[in-house]
N, C-alpha and C positions, 0 to 999 in steps of 0.2 A: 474415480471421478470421470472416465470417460465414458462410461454410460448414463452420467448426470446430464455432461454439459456437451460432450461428443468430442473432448478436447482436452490434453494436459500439456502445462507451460510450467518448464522446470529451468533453475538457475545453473548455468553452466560457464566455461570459458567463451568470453564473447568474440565473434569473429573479427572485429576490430582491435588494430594490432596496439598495443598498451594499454586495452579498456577494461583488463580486468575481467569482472562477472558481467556476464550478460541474461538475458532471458530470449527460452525458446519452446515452441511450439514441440514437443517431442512425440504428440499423438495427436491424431483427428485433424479437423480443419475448423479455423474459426471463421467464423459468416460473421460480415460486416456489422456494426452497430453492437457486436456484443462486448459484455465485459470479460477484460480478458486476465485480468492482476487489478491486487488493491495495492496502495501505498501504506503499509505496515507503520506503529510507532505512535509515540505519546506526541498530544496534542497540544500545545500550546497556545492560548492566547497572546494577543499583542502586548499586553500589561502584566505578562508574568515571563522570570528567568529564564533565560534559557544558554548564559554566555559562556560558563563553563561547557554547559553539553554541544555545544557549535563548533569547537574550538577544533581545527584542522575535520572536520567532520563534512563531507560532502552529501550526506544522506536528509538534509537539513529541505523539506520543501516548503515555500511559500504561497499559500491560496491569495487569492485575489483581494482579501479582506484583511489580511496579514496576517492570520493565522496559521501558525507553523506548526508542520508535521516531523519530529526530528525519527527516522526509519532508521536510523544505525542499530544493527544487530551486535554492537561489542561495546564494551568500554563501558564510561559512565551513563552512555545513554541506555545500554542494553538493563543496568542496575534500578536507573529511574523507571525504565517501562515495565520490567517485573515486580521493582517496588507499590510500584502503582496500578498495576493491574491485579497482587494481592490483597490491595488496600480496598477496591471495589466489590464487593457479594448483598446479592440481594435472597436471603434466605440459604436458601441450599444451590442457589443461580449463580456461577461467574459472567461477571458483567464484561469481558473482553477475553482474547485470546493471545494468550504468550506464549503458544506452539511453535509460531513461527519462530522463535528463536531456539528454536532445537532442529534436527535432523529431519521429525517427520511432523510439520506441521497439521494441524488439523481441517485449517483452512490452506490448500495448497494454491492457490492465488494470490497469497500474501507473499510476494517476490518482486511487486510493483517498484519497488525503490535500486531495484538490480538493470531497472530499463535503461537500456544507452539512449542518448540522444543521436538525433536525426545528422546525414551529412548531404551533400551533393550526391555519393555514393549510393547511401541507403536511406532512401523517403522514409519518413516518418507511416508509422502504419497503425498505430495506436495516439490518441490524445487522452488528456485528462479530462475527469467530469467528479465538479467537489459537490458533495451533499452532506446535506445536515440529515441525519438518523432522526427520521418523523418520531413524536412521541408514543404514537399508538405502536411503535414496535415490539413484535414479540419481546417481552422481557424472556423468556428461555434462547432465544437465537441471540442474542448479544454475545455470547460465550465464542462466536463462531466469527466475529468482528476483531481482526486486528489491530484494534484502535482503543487508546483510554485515554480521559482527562488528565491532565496536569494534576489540576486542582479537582478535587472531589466536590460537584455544584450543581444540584438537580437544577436549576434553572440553564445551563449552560447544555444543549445539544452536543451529541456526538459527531464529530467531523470525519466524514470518511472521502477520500479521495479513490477513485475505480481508473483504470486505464480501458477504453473503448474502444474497439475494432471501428480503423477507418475504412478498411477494405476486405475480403477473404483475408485469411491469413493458413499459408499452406504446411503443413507438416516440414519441420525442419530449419524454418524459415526463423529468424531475431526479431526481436520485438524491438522498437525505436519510436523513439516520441519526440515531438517537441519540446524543449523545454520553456519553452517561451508562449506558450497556446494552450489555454481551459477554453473549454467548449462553451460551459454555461454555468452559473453560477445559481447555486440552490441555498 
């Protein structure tokens, strides 16, 4: 990946004291304005279930439109996202990627839901940017998207949220976001 994008971000112990996992820059440098992690996890609309897979679940994000992203990699959530991401093929094509939820993902970006939030301490140095999956997308590059429908419904867009470099971001350095701040809304 680092002759792709010039830059790998892997989940590690965060350097804020009870945060858990964190994410970090562990190769290259990232130049401002880039994507730097997605937000992993089955997609939910406003009008469909989700109160079982929430329940003590922090990985739960909410877009601007109330569409929820649930990013937990365990438990019931991790069963509905590979349930349903087996449930999607178009021909000999998987239509989303359930890598991330093993050891060696395929899309290594997909750690976005591991981001700490921002403190006094540590600026915020990535924000979020939600988009909807144009329809003319490669139907072969889907496989490479972290992200599936709830409900299986060609008229419904795929919801991908990116995390976006506010500034450089140096080798070594944690990734921290706002949690309260989408840039722009697609």
């Amino acid at each position: 990946m680092l002759r792709t994008l010039g830059f790998c971000v892997e989940k590690m112990a965060s350097s804020l004291l009870g945060a858990g996992t964190g994410v970090f820059v562990t190769r290259g440098r990232v130049l401002r304005g880039v994507p730097v992690a997605m937000y992993p996890g089955t997609i939910y609309q406003a009008d469909e279930p989700i109160f079982f897979q929430s329940i003590r679940n922090p990985f739960v994000f909410r877009c601007i439109d109330g569409v929820l992203i649930d990013g937990n990699d365990k438990g019931l959530s991790r069963l509905v996202f590979r349930s349903c991401s087996g449930r999607d093929r178009l021909g000999p094509f998987r239509l989303s990627d359930s890598s991330w939820l093993t050891p060696c993902p395929a899309n290594p970006l997909a750690v976005g839901q591991y981001v700490n939030n921002c403190s006094n301490e540590n600026a915020a140095n990535v924000c979020y940017q939600e988009l909807d999956v144009p329809e003319d997308f490669p139907i072969e590059l889907l496989q490479y998207l972290p992200n599936v429908n709830y409900i299986s419904n060609t008229q419904r867009r795929l919801r991908c949220v990116v995390l976006v470099s506010l500034r450089d971001i140096n080798m070594g350095e944690e990734l921290f976001s706002n949690y309260y701040t989408i840039v722009h809304d697609y």
